[in-house]
ChimeraX commands (.cxc) that place a marker at each C-alpha (Angstrom):
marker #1 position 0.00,0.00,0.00 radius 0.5
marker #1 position 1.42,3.16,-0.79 radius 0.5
marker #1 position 0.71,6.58,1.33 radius 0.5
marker #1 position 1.44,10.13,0.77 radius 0.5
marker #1 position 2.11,12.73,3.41 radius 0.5
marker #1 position 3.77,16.33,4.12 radius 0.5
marker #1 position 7.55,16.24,3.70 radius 0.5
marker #1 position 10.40,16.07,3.63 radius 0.5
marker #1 position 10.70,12.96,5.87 radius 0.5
marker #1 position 11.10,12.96,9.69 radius 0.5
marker #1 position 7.86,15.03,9.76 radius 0.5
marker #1 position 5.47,14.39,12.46 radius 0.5
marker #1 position 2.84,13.22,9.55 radius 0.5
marker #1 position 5.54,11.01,8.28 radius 0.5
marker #1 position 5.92,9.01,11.91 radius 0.5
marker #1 position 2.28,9.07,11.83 radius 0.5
marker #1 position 1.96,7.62,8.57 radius 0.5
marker #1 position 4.18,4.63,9.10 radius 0.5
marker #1 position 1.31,3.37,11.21 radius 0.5
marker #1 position -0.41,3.18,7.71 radius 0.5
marker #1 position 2.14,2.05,4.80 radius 0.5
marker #1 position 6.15,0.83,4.97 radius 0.5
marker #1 position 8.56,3.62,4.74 radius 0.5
marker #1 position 9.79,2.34,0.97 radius 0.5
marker #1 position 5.73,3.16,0.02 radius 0.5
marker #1 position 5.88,6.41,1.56 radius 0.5
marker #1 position 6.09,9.74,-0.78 radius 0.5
marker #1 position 6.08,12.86,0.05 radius 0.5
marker #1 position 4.07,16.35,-1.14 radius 0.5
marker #1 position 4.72,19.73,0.65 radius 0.5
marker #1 position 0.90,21.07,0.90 radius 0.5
marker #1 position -2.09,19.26,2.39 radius 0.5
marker #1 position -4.08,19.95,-1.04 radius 0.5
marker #1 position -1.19,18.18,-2.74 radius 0.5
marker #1 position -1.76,14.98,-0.62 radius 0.5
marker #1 position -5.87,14.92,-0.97 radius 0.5
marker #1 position -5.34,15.88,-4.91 radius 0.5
marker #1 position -2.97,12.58,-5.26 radius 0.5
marker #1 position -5.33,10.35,-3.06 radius 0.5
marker #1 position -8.38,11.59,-5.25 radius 0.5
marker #1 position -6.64,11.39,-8.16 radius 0.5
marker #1 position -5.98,7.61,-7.60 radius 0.5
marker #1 position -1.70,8.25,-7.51 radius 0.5
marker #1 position -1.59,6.66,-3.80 radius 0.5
marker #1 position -3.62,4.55,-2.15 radius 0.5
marker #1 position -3.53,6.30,1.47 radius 0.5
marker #1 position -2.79,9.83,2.11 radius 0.5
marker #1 position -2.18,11.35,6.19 radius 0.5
marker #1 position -2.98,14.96,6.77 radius 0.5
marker #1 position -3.26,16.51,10.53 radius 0.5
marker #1 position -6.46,17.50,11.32 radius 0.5
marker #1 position -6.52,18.88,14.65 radius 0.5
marker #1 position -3.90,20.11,17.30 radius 0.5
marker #1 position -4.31,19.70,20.92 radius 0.5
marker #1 position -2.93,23.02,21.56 radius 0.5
marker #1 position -3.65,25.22,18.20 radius 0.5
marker #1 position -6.68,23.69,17.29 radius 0.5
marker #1 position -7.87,22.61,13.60 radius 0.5
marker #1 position -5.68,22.72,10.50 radius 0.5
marker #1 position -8.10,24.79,8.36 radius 0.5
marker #1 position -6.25,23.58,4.96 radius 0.5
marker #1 position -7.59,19.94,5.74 radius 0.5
marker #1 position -10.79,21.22,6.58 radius 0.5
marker #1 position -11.24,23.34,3.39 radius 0.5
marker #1 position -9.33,19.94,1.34 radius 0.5
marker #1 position -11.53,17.34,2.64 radius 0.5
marker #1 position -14.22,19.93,1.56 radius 0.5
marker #1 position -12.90,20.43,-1.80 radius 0.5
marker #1 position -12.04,16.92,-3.01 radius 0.5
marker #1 position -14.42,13.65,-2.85 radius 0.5
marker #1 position -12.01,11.09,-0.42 radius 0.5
marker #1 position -12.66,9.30,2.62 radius 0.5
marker #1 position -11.62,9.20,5.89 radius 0.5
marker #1 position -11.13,5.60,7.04 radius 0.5
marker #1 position -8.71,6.05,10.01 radius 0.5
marker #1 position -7.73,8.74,12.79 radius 0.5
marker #1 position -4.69,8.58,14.06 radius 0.5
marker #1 position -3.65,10.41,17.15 radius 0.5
marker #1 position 0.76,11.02,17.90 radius 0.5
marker #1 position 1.87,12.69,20.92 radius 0.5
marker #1 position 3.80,16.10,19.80 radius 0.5
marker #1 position 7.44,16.31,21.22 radius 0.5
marker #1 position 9.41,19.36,20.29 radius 0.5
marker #1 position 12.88,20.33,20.68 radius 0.5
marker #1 position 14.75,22.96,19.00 radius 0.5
marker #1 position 17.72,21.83,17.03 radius 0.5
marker #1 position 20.61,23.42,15.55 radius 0.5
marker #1 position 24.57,23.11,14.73 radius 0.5
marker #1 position 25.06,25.37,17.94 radius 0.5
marker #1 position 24.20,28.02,20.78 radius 0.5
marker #1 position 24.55,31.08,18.12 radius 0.5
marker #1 position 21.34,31.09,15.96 radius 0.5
marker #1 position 19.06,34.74,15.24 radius 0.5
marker #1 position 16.43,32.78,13.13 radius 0.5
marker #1 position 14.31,29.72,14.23 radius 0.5
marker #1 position 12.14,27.74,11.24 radius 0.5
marker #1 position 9.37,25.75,11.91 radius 0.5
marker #1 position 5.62,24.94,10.55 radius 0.5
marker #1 position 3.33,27.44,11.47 radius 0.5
marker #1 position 1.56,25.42,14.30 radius 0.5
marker #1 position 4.95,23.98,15.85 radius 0.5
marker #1 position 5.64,27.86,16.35 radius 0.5
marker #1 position 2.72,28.55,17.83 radius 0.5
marker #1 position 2.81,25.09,19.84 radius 0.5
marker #1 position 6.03,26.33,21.57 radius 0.5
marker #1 position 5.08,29.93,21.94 radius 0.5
marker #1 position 5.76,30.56,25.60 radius 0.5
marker #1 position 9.38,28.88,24.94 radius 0.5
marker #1 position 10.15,31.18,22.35 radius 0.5
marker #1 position 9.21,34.44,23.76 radius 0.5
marker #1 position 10.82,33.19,27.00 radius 0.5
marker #1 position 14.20,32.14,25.99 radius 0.5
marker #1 position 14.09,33.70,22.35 radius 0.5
marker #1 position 12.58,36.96,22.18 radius 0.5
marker #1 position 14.90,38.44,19.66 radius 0.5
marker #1 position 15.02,35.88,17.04 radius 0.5
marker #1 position 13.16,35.87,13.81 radius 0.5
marker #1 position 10.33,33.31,13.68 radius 0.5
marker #1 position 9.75,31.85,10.17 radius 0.5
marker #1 position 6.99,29.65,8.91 radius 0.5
marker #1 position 8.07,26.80,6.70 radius 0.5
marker #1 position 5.97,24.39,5.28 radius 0.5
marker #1 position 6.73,21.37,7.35 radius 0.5
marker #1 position 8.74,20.80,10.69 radius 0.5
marker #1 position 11.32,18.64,9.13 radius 0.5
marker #1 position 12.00,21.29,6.58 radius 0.5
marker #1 position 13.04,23.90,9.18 radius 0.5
marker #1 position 15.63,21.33,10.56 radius 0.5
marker #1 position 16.90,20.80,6.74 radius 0.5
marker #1 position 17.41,24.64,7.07 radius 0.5
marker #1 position 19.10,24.36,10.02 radius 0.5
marker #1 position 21.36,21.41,9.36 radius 0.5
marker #1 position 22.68,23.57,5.83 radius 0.5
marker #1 position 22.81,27.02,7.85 radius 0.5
marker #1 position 24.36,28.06,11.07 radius 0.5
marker #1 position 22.62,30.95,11.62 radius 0.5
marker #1 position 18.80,29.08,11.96 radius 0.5
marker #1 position 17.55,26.47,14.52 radius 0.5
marker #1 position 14.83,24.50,13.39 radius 0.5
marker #1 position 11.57,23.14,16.02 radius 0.5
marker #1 position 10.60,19.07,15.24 radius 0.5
marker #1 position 11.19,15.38,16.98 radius 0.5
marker #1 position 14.54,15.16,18.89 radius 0.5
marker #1 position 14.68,12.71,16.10 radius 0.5
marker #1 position 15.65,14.48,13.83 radius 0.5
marker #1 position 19.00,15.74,15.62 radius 0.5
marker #1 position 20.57,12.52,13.90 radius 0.5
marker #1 position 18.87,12.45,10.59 radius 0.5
marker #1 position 21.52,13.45,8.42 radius 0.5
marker #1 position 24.17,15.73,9.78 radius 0.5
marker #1 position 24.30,15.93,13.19 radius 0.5
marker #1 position 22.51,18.85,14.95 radius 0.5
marker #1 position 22.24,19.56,19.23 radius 0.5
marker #1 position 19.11,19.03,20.44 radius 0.5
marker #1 position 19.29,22.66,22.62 radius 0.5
marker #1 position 16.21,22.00,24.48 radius 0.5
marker #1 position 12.97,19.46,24.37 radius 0.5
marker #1 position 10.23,19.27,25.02 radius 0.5
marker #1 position 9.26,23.26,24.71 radius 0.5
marker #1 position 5.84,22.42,23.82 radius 0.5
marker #1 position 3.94,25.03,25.99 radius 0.5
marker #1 position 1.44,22.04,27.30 radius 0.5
marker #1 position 2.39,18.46,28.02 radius 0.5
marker #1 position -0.23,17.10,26.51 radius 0.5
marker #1 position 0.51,18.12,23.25 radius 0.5
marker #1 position -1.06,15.39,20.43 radius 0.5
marker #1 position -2.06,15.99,17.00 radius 0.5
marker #1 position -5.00,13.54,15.29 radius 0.5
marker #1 position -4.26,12.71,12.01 radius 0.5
marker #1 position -7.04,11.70,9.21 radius 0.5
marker #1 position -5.61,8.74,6.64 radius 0.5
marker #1 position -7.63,9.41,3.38 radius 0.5
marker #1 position -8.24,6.73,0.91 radius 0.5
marker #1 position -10.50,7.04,-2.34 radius 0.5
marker #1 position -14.01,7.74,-2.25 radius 0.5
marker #1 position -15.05,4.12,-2.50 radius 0.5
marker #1 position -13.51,2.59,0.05 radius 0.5
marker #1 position -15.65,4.76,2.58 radius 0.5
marker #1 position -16.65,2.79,5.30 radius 0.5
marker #1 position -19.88,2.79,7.52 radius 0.5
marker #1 position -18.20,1.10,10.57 radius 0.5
marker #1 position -16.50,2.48,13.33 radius 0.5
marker #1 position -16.93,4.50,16.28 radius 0.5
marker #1 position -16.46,7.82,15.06 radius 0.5
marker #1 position -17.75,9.50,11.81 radius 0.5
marker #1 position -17.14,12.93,9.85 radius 0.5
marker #1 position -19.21,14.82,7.96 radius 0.5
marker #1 position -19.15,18.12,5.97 radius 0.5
marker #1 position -22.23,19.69,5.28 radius 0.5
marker #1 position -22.98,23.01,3.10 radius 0.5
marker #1 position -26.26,24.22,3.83 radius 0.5
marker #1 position -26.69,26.95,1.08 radius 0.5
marker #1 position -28.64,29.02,3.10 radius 0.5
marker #1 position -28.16,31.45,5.97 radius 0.5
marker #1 position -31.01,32.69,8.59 radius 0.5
marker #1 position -31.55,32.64,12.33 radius 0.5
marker #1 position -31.16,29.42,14.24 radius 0.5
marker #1 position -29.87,27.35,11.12 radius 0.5
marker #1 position -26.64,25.82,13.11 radius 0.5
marker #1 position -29.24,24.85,15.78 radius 0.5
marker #1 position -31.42,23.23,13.33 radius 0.5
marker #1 position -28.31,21.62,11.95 radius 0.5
marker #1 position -27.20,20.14,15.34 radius 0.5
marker #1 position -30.82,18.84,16.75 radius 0.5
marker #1 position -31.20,15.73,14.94 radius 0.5
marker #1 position -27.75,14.73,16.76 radius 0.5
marker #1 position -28.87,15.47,19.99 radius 0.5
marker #1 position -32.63,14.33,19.66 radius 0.5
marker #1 position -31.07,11.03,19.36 radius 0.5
marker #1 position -28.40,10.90,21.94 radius 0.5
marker #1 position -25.05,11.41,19.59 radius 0.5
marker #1 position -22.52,13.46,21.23 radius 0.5
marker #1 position -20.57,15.68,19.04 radius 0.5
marker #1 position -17.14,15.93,19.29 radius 0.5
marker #1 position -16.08,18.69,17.22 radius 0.5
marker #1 position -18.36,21.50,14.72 radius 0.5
marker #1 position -16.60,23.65,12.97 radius 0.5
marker #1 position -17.11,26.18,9.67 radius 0.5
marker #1 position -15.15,26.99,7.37 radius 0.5
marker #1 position -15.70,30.08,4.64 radius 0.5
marker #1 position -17.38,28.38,1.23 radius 0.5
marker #1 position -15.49,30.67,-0.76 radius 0.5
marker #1 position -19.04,31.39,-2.68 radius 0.5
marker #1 position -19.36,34.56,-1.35 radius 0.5
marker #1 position -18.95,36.22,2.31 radius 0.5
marker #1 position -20.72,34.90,5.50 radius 0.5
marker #1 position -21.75,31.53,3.67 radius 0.5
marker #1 position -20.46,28.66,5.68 radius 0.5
marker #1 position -19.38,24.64,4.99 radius 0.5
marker #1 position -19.98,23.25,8.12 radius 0.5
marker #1 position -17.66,20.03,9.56 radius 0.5
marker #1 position -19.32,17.65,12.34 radius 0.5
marker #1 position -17.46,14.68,14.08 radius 0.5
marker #1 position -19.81,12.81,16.00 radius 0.5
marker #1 position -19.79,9.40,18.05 radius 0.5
marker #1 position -21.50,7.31,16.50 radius 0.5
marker #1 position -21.17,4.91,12.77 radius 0.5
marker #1 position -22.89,5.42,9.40 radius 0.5
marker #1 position -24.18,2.27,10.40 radius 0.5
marker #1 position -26.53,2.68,13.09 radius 0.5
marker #1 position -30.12,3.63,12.53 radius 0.5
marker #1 position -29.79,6.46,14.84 radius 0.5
marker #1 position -26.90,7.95,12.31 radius 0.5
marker #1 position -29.05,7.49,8.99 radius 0.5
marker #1 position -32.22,9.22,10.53 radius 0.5
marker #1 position -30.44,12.36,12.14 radius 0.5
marker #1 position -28.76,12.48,8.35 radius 0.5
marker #1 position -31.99,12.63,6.71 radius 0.5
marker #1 position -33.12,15.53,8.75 radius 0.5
marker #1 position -29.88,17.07,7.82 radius 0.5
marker #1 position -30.14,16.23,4.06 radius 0.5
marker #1 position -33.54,17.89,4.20 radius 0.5
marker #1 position -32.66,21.24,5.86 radius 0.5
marker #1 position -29.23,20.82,3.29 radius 0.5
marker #1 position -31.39,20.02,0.28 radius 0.5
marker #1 position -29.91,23.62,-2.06 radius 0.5
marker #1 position -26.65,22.15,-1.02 radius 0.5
marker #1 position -25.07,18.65,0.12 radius 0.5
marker #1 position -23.88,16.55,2.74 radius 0.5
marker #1 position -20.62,14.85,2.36 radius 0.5
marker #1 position -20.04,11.64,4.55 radius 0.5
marker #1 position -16.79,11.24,5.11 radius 0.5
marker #1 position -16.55,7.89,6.44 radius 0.5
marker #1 position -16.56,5.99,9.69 radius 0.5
marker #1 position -13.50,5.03,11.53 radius 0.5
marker #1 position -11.57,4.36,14.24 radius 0.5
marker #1 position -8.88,5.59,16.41 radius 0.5
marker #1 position -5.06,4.68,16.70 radius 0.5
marker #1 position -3.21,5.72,18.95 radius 0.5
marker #1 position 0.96,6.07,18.04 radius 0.5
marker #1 position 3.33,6.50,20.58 radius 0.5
marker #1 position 6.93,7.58,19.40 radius 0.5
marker link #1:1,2 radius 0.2
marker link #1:2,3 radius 0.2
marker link #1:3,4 radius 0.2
marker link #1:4,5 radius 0.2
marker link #1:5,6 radius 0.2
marker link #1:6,7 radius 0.2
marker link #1:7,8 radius 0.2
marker link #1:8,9 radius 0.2
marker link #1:9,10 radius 0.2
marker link #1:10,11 radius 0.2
marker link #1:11,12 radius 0.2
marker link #1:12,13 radius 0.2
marker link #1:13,14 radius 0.2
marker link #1:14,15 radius 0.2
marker link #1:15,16 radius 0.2
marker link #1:16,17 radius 0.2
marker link #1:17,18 radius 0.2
marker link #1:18,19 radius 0.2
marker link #1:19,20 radius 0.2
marker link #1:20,21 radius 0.2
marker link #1:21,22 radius 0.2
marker link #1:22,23 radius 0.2
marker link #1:23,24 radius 0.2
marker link #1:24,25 radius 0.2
marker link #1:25,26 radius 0.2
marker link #1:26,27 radius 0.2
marker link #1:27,28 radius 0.2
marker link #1:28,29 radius 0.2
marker link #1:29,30 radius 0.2
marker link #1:30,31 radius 0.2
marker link #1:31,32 radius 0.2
marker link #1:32,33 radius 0.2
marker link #1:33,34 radius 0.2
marker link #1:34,35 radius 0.2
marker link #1:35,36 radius 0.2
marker link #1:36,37 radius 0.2
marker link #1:37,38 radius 0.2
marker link #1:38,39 radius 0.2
marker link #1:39,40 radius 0.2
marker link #1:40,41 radius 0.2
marker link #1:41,42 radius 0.2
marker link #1:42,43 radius 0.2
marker link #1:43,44 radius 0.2
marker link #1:44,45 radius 0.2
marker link #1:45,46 radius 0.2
marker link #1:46,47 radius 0.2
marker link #1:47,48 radius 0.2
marker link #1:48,49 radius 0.2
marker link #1:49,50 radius 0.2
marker link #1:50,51 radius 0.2
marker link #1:51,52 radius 0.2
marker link #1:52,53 radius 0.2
marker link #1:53,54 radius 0.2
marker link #1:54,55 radius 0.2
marker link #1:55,56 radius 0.2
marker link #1:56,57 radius 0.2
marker link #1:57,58 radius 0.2
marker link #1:58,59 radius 0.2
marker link #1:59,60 radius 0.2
marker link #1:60,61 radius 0.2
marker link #1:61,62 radius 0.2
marker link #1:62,63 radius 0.2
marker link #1:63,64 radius 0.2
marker link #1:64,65 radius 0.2
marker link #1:65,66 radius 0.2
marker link #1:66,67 radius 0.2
marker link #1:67,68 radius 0.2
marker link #1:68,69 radius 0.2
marker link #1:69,70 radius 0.2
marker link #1:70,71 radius 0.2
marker link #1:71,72 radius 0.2
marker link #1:72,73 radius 0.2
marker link #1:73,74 radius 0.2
marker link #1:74,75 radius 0.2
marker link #1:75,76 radius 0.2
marker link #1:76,77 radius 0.2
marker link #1:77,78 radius 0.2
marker link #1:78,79 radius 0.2
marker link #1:79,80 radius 0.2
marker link #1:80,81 radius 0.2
marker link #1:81,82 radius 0.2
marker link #1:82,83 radius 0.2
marker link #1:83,84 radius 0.2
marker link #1:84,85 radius 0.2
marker link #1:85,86 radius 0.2
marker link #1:86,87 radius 0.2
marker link #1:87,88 radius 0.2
marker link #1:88,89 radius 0.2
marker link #1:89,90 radius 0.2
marker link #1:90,91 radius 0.2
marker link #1:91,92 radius 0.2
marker link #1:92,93 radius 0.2
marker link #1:93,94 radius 0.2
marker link #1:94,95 radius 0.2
marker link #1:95,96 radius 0.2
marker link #1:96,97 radius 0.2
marker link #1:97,98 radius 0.2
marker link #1:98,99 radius 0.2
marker link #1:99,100 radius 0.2
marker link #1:100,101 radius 0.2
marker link #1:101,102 radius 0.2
marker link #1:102,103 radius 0.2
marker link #1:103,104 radius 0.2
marker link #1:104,105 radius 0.2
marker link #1:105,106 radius 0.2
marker link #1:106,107 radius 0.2
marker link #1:107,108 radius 0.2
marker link #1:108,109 radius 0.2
marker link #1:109,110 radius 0.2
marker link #1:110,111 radius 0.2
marker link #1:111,112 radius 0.2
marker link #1:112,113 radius 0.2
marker link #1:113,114 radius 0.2
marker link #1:114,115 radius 0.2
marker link #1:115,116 radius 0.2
marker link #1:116,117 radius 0.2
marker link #1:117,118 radius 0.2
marker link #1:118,119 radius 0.2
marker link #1:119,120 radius 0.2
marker link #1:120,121 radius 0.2
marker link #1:121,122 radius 0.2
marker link #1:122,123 radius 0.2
marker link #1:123,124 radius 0.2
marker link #1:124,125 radius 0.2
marker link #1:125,126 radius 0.2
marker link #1:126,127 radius 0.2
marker link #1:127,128 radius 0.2
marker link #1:128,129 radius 0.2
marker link #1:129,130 radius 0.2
marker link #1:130,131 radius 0.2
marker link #1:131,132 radius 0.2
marker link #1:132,133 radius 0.2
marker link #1:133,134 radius 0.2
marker link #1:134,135 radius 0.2
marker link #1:135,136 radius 0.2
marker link #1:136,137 radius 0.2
marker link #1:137,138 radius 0.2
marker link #1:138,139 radius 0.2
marker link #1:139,140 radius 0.2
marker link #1:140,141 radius 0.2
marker link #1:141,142 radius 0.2
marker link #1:142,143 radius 0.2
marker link #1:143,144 radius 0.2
marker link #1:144,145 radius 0.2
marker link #1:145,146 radius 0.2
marker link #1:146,147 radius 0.2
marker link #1:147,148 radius 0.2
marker link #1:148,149 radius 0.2
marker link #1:149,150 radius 0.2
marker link #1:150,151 radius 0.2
marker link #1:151,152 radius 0.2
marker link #1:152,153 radius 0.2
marker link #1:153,154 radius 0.2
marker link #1:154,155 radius 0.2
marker link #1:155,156 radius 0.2
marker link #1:156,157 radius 0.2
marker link #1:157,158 radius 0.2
marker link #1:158,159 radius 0.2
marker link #1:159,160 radius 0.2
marker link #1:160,161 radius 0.2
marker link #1:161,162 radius 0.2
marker link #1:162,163 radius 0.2
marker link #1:163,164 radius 0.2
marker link #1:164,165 radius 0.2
marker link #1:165,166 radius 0.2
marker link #1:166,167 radius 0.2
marker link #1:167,168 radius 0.2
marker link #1:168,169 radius 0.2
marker link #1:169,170 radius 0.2
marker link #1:170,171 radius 0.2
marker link #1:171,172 radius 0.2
marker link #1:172,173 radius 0.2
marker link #1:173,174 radius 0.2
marker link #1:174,175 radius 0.2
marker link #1:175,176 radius 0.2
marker link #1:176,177 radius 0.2
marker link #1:177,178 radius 0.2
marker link #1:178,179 radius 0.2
marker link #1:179,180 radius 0.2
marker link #1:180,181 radius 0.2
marker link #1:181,182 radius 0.2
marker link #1:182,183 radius 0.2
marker link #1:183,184 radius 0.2
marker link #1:184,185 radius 0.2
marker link #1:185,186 radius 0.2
marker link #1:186,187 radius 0.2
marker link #1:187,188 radius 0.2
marker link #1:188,189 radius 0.2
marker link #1:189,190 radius 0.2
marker link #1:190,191 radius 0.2
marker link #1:191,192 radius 0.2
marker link #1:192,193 radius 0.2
marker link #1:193,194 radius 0.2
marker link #1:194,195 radius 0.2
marker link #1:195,196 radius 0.2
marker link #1:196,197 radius 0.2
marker link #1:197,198 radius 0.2
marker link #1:198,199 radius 0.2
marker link #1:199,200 radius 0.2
marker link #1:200,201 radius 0.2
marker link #1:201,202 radius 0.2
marker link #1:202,203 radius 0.2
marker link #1:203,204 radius 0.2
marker link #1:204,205 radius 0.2
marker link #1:205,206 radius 0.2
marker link #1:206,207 radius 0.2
marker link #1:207,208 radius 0.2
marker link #1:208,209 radius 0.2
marker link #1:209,210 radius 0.2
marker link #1:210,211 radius 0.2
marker link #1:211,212 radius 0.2
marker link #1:212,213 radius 0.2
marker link #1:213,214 radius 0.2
marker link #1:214,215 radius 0.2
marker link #1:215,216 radius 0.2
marker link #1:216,217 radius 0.2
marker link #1:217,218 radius 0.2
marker link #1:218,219 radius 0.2
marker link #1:219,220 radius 0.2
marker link #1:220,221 radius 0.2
marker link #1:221,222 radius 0.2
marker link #1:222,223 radius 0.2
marker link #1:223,224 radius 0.2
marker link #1:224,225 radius 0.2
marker link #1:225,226 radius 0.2
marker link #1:226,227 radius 0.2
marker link #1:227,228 radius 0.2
marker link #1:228,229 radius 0.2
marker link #1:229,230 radius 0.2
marker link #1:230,231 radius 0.2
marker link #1:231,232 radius 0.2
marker link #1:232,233 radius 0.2
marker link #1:233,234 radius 0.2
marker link #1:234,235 radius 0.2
marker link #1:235,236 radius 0.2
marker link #1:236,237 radius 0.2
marker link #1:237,238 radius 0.2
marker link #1:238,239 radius 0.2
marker link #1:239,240 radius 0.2
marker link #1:240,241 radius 0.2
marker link #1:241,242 radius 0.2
marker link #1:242,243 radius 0.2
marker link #1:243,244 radius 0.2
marker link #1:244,245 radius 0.2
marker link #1:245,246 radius 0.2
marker link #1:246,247 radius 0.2
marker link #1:247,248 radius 0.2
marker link #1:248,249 radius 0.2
marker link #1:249,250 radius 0.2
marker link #1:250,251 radius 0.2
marker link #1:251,252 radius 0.2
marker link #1:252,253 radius 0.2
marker link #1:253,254 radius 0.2
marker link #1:254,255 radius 0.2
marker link #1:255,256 radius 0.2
marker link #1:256,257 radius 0.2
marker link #1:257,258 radius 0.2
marker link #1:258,259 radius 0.2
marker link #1:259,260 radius 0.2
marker link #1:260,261 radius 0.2
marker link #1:261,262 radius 0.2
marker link #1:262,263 radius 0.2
marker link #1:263,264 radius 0.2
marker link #1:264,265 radius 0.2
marker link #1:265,266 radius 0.2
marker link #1:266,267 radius 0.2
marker link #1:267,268 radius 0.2
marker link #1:268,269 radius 0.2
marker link #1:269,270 radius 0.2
marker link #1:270,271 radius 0.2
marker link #1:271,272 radius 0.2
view
């Protein structure tokens, strides 16, 4: 089986993904889009995006891909986030990370760092690459990735500003291979429509029969401003009859737009 995820390797996607494929069937893309545009497109068989951060919340380019492309999500895997900064010594003025590793580590930064240049890169292991070829940067990813390649110090770990730090990750497969079991399913739904007490009507057939909801979120539809795509995870499987009747109410009150089911699934937890 071969899987797609952000690169270059030693990202946190790519240790999450080797829960899903071998690392010779792992490839690499540098934007979310890219991955969901290669699983859709039929190049790779799996692709693993991050969904949601512990500390900075949802990854809005997933939300808006998954929106954008017809896939499925057929497992969630969740990876504990360990930072440490890394570089080829004490004498840095310019520290590269992805956006949301910067923002994970915040407090660090502004603590022991104040004067140094924070600059967003497109994946965590690409900061360290930037680091391992110039002096003058520190990168933010996996203590790891100290010894992939050329040797950098790890200067500190663990800088996350919460312990707890973990990152879910969706693994999206073609639309086909959706499934309607498992314990947890997600859903994107576009009403079309905007007036008062829509989102409640939206979330009612959930709790009218007993399905807790574990995330709602919107996202801009890109149609035109203050029209919303709406993405539910609930607990609860495309399977069960309470699932398929609280969808029909939502298909009806969605009926000048859609309802995308995602898929049901279940979660893995990685440890590394």
């Amino acid at each position: 089986m071969t899987a797609v995820t952000l690169g270059p390797e030693g990202t946190y996607s790519h240790r999450a993904t080797t829960a899903v494929a071998d690392e010779d069937e792992i490839d690499f893309r540098q934007s979310v889009t890219a991955i969901v545009d290669a699983v859709a497109a039929g190049e790779h068989d799996r692709g693993v995006i991050p969904i949601e951060n512990s500390i900075e919340g949802s990854v809005t380019e997933s939300l808006d891909a998954l929106a954008e492309y017809e896939v499925a999500v057929v497992r969630e895997i969740v990876t504990p986030i360990r930072h440490a900064l890394l570089a080829q010594g004490p004498e840095f003025d310019t520290i590269a990370s992805h956006s949301q590793a910067l923002a994970q580590c915040r407090s660090y930064l502004e603590r022991e760092h104040p004067d140094a240049t924070l600059e967003a890169v497109a994946s965590t292991a690409q900061g360290v690459e930037f680091a391992r070829d110039d002096p003058s940067m520190a990168g933010i990813g996996h203590p790891a990735n100290a010894s992939n390649g050329t040797d950098l110090e790890v200067l500190a770990e663990d800088i996350q500003d919460q312990d707890s730090n973990a990152t879910r990750f969706f693994a999206v497969a073609p639309a086909d291979e959706r499934s309607k079991g498992g314990g947890k399913t997600s859903l994107v739904v576009y009403p079309n429509a905007n007036y008062p007490g829509l989102l409640l009507e939206l979330l009612e057939p959930f709790a009218d029969r007993s399905i807790n909801l574990t995330r709602v979120e919107s996202r801009p539809s890109g149609r035109r401003l203050g029209d919303y795509v709406f993405h539910v995870d609930i607990e609860a499987g495309l399977y069960e009859s309470r699932t398929k009747e609280a969808l029909e109410e939502i298909e009806e009150l969605a009926e000048n737009g859609w309802v995308r089911r995602l898929g049901s699934y279940d979660t893995e937890h990685v440890v590394e």
